[in-house]
N, C-alpha and C positions, 0 to 999 in steps of 0.2 A: 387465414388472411391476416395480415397484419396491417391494415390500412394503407391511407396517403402518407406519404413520407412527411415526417416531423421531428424533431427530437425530442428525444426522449426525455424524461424527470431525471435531475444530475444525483439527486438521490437513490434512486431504483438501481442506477449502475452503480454507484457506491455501494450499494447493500448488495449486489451480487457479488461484486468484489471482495466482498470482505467474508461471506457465503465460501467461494474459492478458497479464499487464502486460510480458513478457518480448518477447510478439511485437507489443506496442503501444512498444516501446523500438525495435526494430530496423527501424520506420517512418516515415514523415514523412507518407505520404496520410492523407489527413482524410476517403475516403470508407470507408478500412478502418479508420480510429481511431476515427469515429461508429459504425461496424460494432459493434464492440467496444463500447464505452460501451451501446448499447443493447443487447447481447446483457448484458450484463454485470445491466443495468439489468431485463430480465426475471428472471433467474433470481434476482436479489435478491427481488423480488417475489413470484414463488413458492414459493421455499425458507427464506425468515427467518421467524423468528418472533415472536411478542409481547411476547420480552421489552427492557428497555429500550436496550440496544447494539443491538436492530437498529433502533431508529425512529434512527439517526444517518447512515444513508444518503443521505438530501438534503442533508443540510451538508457532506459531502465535494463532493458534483455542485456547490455553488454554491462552494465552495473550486475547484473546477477552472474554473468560469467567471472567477474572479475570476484562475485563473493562468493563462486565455489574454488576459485585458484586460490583468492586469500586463505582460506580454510585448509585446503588439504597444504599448502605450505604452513599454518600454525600447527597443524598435524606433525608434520618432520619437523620444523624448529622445538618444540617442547616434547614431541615424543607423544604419543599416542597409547603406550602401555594395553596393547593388544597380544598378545602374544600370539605367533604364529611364521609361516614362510616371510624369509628374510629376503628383501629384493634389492636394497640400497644400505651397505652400510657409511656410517659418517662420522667421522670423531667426535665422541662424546666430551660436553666442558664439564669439568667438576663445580660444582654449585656448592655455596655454603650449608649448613647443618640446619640452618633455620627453614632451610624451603625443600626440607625433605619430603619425598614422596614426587618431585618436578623431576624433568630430566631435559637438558637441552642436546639439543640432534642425539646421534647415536642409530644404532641400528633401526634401520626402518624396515616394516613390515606392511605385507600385502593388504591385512585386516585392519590397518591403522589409516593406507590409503585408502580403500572402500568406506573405510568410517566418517573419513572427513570429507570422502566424495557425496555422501547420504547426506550429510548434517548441509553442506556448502549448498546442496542441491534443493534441501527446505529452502533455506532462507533464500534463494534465489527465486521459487516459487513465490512468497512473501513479496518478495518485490517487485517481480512482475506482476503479479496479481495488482498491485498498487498504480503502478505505473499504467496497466489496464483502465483503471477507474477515474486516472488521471487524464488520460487519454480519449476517454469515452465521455466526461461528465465536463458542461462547460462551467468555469468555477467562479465566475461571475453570477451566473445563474445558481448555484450553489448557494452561492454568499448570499441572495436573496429569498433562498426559500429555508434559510438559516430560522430557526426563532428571536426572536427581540433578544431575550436572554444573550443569548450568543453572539450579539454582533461582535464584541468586542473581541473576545478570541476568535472570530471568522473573520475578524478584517487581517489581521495578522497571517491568520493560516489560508485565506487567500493567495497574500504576497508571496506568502512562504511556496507555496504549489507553483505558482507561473514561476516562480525563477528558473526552473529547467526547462518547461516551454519556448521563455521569452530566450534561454540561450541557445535551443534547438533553432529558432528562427534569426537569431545573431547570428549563429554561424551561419545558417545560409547566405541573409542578406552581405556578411564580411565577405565569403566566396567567393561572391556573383563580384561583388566591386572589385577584390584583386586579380580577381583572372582581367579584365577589363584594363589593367596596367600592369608596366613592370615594379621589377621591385626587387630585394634580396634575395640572392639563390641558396644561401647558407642554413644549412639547419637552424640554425642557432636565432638568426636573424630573423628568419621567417617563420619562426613560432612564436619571438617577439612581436613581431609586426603584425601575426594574426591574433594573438591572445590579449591585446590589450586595447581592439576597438572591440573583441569581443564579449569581453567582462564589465567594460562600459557600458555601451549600448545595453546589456543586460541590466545591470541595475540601474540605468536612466528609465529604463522603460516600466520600472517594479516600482521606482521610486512615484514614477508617473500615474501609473495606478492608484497607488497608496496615495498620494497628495488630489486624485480625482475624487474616494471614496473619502475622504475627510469633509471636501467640500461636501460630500451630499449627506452629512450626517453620523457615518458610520464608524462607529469605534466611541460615542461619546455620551456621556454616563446620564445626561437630560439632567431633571433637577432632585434628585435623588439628595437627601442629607447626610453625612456623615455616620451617621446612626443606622440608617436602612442599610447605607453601604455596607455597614462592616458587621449588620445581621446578615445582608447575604452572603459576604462572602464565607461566616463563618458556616452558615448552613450546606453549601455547596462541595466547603473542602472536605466537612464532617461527611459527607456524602460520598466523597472521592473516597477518602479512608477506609467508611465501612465497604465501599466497592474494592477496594484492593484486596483490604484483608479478608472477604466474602471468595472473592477469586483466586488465591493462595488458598487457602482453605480446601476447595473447589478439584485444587490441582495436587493436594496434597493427603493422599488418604491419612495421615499419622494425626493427622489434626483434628481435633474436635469439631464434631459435627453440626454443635451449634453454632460456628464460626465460618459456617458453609453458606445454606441455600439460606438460612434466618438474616444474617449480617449481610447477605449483597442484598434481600427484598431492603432492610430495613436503609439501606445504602443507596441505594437508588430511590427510594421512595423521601430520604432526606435530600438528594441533589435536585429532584425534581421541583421539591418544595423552593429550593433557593432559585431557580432560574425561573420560575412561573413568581416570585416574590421580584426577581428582579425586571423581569417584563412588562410589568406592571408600570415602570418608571419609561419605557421605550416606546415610544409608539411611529409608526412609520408605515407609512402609504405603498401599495403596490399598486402595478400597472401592467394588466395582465397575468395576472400570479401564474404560476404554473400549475396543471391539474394532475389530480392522481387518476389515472385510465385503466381500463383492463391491462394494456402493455403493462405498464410499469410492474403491477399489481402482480404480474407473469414471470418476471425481470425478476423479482426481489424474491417470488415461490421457487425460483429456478436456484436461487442464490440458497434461499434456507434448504432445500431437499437437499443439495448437496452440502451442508453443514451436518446435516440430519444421519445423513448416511455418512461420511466422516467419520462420526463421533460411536457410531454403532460400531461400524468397521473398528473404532480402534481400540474396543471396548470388548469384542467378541470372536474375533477372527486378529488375536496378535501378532501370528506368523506372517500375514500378508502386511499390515498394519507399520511393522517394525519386523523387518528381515532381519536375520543373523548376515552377519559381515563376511562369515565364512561360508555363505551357500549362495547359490544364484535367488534371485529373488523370483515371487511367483505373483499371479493375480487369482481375482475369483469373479465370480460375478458380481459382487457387491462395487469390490473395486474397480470394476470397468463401469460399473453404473456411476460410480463417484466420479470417475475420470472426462467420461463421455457426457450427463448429465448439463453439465453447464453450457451445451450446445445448443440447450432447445433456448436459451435468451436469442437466438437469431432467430428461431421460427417465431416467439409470441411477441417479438420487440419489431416499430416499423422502420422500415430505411430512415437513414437520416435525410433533412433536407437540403439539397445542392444549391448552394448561391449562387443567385444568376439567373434562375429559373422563374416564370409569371409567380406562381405561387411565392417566392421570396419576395418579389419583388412588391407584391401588391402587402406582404404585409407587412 
């Protein structure tokens, strides 16, 4: 049972997202990154809503199409240096002495294509995955269950999230208005005349946001001194630091081990200190907060189990994990469980709610 229909915590679907894209990172197979994408690509469909951030989910998916074409074309442009069956050859440009070991076009090969079809086919996972959370999470509601510490880089990274929303919904309302007249029939003309009420309207309407979240507060530093200021800020970055180099570390077995799991605790545990230091100076009223539920609580275990398994998978099973270029790729059970896995956020999460309906309406 998944209750009355409500929406869900914008955070729960952010952290299963990020759950997703964690074990579509620590891959290379494309039958467990399709996996993902279409798991990914149901639960959008069942759990988003009407309003206009989530119609922005197919222009992430054709952003990820376009960043596995990008990819296997840097593939043939620079060479690939795979050796194997030659399927395209191209004149190769001689390059100067200093960028030895590069090579631009030239022979291209079968393993060079699958290489960059693997690598294109992550990061297009990545971004759907993102564009998922984007689609699923309302980021107003986000911005609000932000902590104090953070408003000020969440008022930004609010704006920053709805601008591909607010142009998903540009382009519709442009649409609807020119079909409704004439106008240029020229290519040329009429990608003028639709792309520039549509880049307008888009940042009139971010702008619009951003100058509404000013007036109520957000983004502004209260009466904090110059002095506080610039202890949290140095405690925060010092934080970020030891979090970067804790995670290189992390990702790097060559690297000293105390510069691993020692320097991201000690890294995290110094950023925390600067945002609960700077919180302190924010104080701001909620209406309604939103509550953390068994769903969500389902949402974010479904997100980490597949991190979980991921990381085992790519850690103990390498052949499934990261295929060779030159054999068909395979799965196991693990990997179908990684794949499939992130389905059950449809069974433990409730419908979303329909506007329009007594219940919206009464509250």
């Amino acid at each position: 049972m998944t209750g009355l229909p409500r929406d869900l915590h914008p955070v729960a679907w952010w952290l299963w997202a990020i759950g997703l894209a964690t074990a579509a990172s620590l891959t290379t197979n494309p039958l467990l990154l399709l996996m993902i994408v279409g798991v990914v690509a149901v639960v959008v469909t069942a759990r988003r809503t009407d309003h206009p951030w989530a119609r922005s989910f197919r222009f992430y998916v054709w952003l990820g199409v376009a960043a596995v074409v990008l990819r296997v074309l840097w593939r043939v442009v620079l060479g690939g240096g795979y050796p194997g069956e030659v399927v395209l050859v191209l004149p190769e440009v001689p390059l100067p002495d200093f960028v030895n070991g590069v090579t631009l076009l030239g022979p291209v090969t079968r393993e060079t294509l699958v290489a960059g079809l693997y690598d294109g086919l992550r990061l297009a996972t990545l971004v759907i995955c993102v564009g998922a959370a984007n689609s699923l999470a309302n980021p107003k509601r986000l911005l609000r269950s932000l902590p104090p510490a953070l408003y000020e880089v969440g008022t930004a990274l609010v704006v920053a999230v709805t601008v591909l929303p607010q142009f998903t919904l540009s382009i519709q309302r442009v649409r609807a208005a020119q079909a409704l007249r004439a106008g240029d029939t020229g290519r040329v003309k009429r990608l003028r005349r639709f792309l520039v009420p549509v880049l307008e309207d888009t940042f009139d309407r971010s702008l619009a946001l951003a100058a509404g979240m000013d007036t109520r507060g957000y983004g502004r530093s209260g009466t904090a001194t110059p002095r506080e200021r610039r202890t949290t800020g140095a405690l925060v970055l010092a934080g970020l630091c030891g979090v970067i180099v804790g995670v290189y570390a992390l990702l790097d077995q060559t690297a000293p081990r105390l510069l691993a799991g020692p320097m991201l605790a000690v890294g995290v545990l110094v950023a925390v200190a600067g945002l609960v230091n700077a919180g302190r100076r924010v104080q701001r009223t909620h209406y309604r907060p939103d509550r953390w539920r068994a769903p969500e609580l389902g949402v974010v275990a479904v997100g980490l189990a597949v991190a979980v398994l991921g990381w085992w998978l790519s850690h103990h099973q390498l052949p499934i994990a990261y295929p060779s270029v030159s054999a068909a790729p395979e799965v196991s059970v693990t990997a179908l469980a990684v794949g499939l896995l992130g389905l059950a956020a449809v069974a433990v999460s409730p419908p979303p709610r329909v506007p329009g309906t007594v219940r919206e309406v009464v509250r």
